[in-house]
MOPAC internal coordinates of N, CA, C and O (Angstrom, degrees):
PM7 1SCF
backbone

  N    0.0000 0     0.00 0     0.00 0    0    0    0
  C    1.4533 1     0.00 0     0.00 0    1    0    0
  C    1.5293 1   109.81 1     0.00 0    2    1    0
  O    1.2310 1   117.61 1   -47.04 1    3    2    1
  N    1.3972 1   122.16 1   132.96 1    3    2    1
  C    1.3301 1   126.60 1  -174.98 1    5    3    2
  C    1.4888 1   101.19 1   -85.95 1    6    5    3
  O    1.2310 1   127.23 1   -42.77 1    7    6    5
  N    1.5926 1   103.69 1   137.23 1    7    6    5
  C    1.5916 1   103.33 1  -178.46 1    9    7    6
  C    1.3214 1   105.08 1   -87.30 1   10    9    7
  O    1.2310 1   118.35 1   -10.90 1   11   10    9
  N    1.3840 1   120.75 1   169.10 1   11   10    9
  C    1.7914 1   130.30 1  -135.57 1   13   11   10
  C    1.4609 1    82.53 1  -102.61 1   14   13   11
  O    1.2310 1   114.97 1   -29.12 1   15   14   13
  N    1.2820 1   127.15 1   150.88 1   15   14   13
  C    1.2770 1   123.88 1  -174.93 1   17   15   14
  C    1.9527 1    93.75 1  -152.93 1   18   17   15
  O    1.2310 1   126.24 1   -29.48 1   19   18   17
  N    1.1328 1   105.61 1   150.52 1   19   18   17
  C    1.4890 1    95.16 1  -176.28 1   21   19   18
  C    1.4494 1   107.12 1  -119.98 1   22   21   19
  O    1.2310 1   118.34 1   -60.64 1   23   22   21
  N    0.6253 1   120.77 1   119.36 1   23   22   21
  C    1.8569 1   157.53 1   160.61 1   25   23   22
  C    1.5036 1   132.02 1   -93.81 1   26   25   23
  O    1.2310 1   138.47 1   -81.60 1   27   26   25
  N    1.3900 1    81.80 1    98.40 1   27   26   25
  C    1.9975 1    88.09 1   164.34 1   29   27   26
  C    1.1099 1   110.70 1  -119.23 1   30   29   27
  O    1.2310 1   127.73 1   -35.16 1   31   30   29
  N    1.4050 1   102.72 1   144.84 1   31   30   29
  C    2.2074 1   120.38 1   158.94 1   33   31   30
  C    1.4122 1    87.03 1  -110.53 1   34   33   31
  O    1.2310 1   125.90 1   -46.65 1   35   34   33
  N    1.5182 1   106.26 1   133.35 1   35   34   33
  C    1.0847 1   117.78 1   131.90 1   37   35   34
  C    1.7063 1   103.70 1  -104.06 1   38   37   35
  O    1.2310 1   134.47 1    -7.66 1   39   38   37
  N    1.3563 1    89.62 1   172.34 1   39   38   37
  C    1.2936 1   112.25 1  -160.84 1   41   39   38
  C    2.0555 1   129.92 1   167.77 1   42   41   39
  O    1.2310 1   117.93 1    29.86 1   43   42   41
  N    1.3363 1   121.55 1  -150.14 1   43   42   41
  C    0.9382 1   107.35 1   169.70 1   45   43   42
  C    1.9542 1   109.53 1  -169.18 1   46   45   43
  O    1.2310 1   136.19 1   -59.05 1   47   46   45
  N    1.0015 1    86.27 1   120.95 1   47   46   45
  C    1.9279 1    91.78 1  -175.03 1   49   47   46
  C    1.6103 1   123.41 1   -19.16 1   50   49   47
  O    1.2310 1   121.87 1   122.54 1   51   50   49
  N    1.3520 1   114.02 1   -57.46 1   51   50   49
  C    1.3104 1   131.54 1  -178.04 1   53   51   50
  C    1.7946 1   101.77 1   -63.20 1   54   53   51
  O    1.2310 1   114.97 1   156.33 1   55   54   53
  N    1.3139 1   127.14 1   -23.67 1   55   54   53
  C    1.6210 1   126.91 1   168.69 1   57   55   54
  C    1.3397 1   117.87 1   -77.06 1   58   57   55
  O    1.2310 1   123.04 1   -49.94 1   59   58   57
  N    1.8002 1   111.78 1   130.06 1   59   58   57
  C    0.9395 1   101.37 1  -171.33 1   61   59   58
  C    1.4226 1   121.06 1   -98.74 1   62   61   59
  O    1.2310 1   125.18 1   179.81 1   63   62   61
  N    1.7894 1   107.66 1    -0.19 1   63   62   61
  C    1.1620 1    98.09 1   170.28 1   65   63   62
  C    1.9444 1   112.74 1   -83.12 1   66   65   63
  O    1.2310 1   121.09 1   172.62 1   67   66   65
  N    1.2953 1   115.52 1    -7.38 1   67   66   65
  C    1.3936 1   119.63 1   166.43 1   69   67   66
  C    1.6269 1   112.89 1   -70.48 1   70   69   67
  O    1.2310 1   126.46 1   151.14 1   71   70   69
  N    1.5479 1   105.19 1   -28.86 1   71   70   69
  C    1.8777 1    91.44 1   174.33 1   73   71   70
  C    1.4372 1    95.26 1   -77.73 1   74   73   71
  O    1.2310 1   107.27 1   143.50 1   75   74   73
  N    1.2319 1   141.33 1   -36.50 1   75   74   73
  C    1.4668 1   130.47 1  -147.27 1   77   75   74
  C    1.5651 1    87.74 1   -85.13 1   78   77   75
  O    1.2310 1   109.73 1   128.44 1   79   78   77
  N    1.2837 1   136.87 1   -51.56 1   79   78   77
  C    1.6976 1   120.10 1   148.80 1   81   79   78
  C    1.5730 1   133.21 1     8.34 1   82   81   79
  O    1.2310 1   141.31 1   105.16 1   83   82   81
  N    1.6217 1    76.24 1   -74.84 1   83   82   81
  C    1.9050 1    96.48 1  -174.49 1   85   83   82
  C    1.6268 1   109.37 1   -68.93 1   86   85   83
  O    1.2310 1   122.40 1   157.87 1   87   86   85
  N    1.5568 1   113.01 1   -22.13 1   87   86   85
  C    1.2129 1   104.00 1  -167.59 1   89   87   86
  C    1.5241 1   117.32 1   -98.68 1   90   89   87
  O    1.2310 1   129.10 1   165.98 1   91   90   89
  N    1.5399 1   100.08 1   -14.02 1   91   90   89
  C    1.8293 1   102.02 1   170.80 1   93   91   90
  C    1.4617 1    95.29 1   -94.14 1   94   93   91
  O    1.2310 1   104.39 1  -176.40 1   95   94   93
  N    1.2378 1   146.41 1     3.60 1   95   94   93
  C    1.4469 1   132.60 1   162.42 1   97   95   94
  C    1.7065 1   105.09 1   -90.31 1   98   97   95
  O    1.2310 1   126.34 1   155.44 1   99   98   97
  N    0.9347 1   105.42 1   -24.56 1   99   98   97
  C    1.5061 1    88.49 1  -178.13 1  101   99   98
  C    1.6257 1   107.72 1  -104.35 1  102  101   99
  O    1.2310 1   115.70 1   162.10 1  103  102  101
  N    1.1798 1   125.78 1   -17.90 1  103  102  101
  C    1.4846 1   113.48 1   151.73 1  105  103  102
  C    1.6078 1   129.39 1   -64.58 1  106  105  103
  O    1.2310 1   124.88 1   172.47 1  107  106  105
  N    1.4396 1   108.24 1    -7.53 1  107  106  105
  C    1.4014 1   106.24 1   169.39 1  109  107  106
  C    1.4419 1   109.73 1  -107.03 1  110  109  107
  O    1.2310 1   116.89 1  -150.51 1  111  110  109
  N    1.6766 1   123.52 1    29.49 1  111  110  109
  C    1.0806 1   131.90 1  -177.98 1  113  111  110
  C    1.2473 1   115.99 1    31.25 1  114  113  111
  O    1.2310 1   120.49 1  -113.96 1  115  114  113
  N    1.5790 1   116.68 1    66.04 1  115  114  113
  C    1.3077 1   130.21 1  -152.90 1  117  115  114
  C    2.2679 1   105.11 1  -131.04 1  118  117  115
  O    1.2310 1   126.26 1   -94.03 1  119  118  117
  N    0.9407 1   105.58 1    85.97 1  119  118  117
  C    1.7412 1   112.75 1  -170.07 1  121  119  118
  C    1.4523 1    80.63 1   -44.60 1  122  121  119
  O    1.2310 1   128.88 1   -42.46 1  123  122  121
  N    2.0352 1   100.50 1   137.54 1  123  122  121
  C    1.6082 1    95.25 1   158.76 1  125  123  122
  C    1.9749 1    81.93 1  -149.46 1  126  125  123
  O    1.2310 1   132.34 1   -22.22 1  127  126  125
  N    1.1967 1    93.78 1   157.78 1  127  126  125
  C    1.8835 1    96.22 1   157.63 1  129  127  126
  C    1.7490 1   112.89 1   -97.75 1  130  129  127
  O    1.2310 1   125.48 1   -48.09 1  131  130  129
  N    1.0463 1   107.08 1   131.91 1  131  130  129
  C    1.3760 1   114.53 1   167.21 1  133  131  130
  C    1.4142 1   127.49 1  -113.78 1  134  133  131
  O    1.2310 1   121.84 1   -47.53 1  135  134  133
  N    1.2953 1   114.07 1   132.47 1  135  134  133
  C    1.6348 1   141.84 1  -120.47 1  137  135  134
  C    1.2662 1    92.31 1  -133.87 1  138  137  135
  O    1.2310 1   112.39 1   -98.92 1  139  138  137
  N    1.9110 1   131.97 1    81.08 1  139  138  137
  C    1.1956 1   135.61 1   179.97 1  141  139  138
  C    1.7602 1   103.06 1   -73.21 1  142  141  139
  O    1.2310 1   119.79 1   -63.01 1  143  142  141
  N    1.7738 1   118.01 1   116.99 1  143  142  141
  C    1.2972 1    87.83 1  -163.40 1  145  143  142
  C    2.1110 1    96.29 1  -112.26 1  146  145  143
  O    1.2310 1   127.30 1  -154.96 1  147  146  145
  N    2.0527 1   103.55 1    25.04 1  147  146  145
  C    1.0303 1    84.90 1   163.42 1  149  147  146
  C    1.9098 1   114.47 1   -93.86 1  150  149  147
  O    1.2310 1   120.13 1   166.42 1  151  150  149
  N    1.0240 1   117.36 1   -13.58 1  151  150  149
  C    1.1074 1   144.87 1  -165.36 1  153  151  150
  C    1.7900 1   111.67 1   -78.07 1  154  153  151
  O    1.2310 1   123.62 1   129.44 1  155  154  153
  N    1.2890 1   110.66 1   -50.56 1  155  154  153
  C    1.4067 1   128.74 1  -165.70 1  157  155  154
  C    1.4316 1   108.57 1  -106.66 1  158  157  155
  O    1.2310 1   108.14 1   -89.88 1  159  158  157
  N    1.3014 1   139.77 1    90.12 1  159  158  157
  C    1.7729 1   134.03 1   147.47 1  161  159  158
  C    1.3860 1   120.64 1    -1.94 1  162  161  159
  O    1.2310 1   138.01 1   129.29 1  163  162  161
  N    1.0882 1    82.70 1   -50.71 1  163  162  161
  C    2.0230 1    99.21 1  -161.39 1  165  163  162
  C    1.2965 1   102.60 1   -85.11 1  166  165  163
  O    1.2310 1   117.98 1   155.32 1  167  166  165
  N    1.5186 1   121.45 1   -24.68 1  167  166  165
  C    1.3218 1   133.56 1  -176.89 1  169  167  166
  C    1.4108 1   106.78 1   -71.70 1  170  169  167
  O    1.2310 1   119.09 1   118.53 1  171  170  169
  N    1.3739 1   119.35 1   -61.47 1  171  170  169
  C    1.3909 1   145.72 1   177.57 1  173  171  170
  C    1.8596 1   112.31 1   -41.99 1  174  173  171
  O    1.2310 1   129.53 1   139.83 1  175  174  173
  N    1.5204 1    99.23 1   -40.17 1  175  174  173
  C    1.5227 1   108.13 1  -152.39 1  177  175  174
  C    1.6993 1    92.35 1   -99.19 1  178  177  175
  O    1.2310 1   116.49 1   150.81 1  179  178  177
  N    1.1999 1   124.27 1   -29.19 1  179  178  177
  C    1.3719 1   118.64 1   149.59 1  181  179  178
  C    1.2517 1   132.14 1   -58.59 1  182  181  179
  O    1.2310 1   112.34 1   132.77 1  183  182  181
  N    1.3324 1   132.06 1   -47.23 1  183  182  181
  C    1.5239 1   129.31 1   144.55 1  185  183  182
  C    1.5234 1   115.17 1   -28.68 1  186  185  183
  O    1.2310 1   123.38 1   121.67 1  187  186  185
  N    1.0158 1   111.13 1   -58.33 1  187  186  185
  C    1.6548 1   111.31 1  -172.62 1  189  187  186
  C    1.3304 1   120.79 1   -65.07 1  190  189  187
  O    1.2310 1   130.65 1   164.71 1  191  190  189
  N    1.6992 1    97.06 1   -15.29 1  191  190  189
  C    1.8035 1    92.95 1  -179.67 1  193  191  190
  C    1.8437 1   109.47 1  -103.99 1  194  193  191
  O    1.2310 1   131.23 1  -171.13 1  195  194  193
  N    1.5451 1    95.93 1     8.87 1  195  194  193
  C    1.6921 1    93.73 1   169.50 1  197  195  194
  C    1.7253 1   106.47 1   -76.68 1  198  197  195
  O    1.2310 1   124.59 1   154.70 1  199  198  197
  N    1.4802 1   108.79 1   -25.30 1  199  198  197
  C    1.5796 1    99.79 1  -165.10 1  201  199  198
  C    1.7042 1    86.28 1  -101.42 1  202  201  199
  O    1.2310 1   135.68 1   -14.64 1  203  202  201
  N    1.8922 1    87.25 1   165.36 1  203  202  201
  C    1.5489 1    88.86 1   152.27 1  205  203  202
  C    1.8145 1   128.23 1   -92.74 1  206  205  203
  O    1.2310 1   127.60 1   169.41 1  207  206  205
  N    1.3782 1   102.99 1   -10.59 1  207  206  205
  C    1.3523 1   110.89 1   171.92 1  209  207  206
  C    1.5340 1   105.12 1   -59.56 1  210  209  207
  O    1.2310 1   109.38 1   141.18 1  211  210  209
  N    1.0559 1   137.50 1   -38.82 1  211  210  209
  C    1.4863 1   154.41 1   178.95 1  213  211  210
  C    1.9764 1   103.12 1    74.49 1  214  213  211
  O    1.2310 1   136.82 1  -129.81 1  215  214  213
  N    1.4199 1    85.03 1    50.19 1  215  214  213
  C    2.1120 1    83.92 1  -176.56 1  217  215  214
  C    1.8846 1    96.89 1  -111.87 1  218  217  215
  O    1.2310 1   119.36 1   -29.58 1  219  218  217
  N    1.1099 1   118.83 1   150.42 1  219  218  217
  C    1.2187 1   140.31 1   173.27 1  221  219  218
  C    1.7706 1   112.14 1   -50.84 1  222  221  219
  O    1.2310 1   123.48 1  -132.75 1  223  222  221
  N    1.5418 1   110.93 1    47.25 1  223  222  221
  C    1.6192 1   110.19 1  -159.44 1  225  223  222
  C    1.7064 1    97.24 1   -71.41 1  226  225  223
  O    1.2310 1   122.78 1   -61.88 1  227  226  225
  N    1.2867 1   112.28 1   118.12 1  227  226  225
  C    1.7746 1   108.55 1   168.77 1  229  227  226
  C    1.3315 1    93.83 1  -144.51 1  230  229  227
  O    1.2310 1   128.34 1   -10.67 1  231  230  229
  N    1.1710 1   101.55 1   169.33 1  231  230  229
  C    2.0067 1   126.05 1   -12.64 1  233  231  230
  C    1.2381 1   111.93 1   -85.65 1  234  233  231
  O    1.2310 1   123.65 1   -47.57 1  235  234  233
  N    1.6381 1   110.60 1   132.43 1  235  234  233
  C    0.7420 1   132.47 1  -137.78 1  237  235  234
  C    1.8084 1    78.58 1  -132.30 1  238  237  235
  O    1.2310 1   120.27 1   -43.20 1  239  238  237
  N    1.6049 1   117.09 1   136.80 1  239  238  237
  C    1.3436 1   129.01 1  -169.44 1  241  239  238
  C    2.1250 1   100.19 1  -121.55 1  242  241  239
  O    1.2310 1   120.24 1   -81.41 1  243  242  241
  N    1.3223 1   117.15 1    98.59 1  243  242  241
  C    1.4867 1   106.26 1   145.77 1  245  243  242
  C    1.5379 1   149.35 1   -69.14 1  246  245  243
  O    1.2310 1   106.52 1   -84.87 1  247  246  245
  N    1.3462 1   142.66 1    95.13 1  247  246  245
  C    1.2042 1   104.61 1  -152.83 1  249  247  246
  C    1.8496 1    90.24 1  -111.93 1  250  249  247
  O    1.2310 1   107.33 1   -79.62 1  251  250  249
  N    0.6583 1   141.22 1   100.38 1  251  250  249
  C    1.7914 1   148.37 1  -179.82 1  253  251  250
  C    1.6261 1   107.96 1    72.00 1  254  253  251
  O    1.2310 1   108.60 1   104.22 1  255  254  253
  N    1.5706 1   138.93 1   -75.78 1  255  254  253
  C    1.2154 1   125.55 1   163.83 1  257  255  254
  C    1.3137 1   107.32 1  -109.19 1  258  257  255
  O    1.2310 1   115.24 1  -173.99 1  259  258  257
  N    1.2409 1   126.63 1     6.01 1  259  258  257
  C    1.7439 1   131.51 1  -167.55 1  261  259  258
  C    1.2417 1   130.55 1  -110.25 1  262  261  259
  O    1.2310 1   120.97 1   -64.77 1  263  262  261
  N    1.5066 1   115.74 1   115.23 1  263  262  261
  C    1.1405 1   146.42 1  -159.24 1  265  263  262
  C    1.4887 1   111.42 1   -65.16 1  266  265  263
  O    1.2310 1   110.34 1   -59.79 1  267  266  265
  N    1.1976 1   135.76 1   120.21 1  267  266  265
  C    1.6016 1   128.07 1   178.70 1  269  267  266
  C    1.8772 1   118.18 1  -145.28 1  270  269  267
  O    1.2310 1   129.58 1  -101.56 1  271  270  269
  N    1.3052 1    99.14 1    78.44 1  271  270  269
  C    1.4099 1   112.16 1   173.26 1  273  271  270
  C    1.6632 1   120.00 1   -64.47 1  274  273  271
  O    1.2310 1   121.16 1   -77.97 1  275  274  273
  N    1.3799 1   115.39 1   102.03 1  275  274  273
  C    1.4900 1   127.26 1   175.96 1  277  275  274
  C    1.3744 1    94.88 1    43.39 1  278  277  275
  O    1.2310 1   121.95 1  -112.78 1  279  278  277
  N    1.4843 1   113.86 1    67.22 1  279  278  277
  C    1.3564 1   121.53 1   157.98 1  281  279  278
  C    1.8042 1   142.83 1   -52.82 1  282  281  279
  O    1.2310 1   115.00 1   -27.74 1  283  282  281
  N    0.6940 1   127.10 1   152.26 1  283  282  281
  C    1.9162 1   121.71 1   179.09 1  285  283  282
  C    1.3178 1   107.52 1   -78.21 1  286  285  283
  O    1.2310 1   120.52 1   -26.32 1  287  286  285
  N    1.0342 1   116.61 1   153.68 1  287  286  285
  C    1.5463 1   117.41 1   173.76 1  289  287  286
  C    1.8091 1   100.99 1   -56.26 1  290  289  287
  O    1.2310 1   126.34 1   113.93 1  291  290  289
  N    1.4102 1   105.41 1   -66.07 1  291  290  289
  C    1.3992 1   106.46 1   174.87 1  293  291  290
  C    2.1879 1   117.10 1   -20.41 1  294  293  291
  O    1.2310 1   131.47 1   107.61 1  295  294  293
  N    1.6744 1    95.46 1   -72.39 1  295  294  293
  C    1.2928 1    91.65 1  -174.24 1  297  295  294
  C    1.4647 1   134.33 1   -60.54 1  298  297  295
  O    1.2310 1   128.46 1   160.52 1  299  298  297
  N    1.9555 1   101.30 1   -19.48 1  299  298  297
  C    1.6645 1    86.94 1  -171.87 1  301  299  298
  C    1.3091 1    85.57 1   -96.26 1  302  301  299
  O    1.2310 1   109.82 1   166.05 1  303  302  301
  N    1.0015 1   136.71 1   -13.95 1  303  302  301
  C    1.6876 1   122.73 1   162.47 1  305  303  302
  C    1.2324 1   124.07 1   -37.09 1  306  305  303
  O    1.2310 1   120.17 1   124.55 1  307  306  305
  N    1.5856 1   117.28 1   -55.45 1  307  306  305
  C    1.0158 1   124.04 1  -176.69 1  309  307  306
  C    1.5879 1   126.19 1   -77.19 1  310  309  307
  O    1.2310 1   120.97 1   168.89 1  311  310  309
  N    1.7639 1   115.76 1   -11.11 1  311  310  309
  C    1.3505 1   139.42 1   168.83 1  313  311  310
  C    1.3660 1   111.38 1   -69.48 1  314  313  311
  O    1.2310 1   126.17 1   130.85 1  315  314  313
  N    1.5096 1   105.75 1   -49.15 1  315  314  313
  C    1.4312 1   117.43 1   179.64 1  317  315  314
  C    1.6234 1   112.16 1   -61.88 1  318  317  315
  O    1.2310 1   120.00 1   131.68 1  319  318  317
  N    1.5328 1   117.61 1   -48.32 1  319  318  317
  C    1.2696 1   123.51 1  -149.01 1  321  319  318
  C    2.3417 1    90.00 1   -81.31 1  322  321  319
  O    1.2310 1   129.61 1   156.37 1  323  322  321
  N    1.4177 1    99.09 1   -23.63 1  323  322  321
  C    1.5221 1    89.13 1   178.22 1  325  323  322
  C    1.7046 1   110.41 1   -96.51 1  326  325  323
  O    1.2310 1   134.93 1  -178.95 1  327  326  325
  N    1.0193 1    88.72 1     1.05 1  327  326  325
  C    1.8673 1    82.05 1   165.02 1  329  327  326
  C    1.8624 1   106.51 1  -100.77 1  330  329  327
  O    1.2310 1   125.14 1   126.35 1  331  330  329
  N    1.4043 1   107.73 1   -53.65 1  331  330  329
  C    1.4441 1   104.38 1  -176.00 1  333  331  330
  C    2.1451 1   109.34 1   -64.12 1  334  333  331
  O    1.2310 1   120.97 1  -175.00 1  335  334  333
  N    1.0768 1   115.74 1     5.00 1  335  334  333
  C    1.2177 1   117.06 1   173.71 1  337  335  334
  C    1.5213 1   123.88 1  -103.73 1  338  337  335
  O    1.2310 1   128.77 1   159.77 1  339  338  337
  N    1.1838 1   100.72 1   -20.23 1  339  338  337
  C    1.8649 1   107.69 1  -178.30 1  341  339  338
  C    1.2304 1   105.44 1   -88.93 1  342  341  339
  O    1.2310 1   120.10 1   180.00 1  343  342  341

C-alpha cells in the first residue's frame, strides 16, 4: 500500500505545462488535488502567499512542506520518490 502523501498543483487548465503536470501525476498513479488558480480566489490567493513576490507563479507543485516551481522531471521525481518512500 502506497503511503498517502499530499500533493498539490496549482495551476490552470488552459496551461500546458499544468496539463503535462496532471499527466505525469496521474500516470504514476499518484492522488494529487488540483488547484485551478484561474478559476478559484482562494485558489489564486494561496499561490500568492507561497512567494514573496505574491504573483500567481504556476505551476506550481506542493509535495508535504516542499515548494516546486515548474519543476524537471528529474527533481519532482526525486521529491516524490523521498516522500512516497519514508
Amino acid at each position: 500500500m502506497k503511503p498517502k502523501v499530499n500533493i498539490k498543483l496549482y495551476g490552470a487548465e488552459r496551461c500546458h505545462k499544468t496539463q503535462y503536470y496532471k499527466t505525469f501525476l496521474e500516470t504514476r498513479d499518484l492522488d494529487y488535488v488540483f488547484l485551478d488558480v484561474e478559476v478559484n480566489d482562494d485558489y489564486a490567493e494561496k499561490l500568492r502567499q507561497l512567494y514573496d513576490n505574491g504573483k500567481l507563479n504556476f505551476p506550481t507543485i506542493t509535495i508535504g512542506g516542499k515548494r516546486l516551481r515548474n519543476p524537471s522531471d528529474k527533481d519532482l521525481g526525486k521529491w516524490l520518490s523521498k516522500l512516497t518512500t519514508s
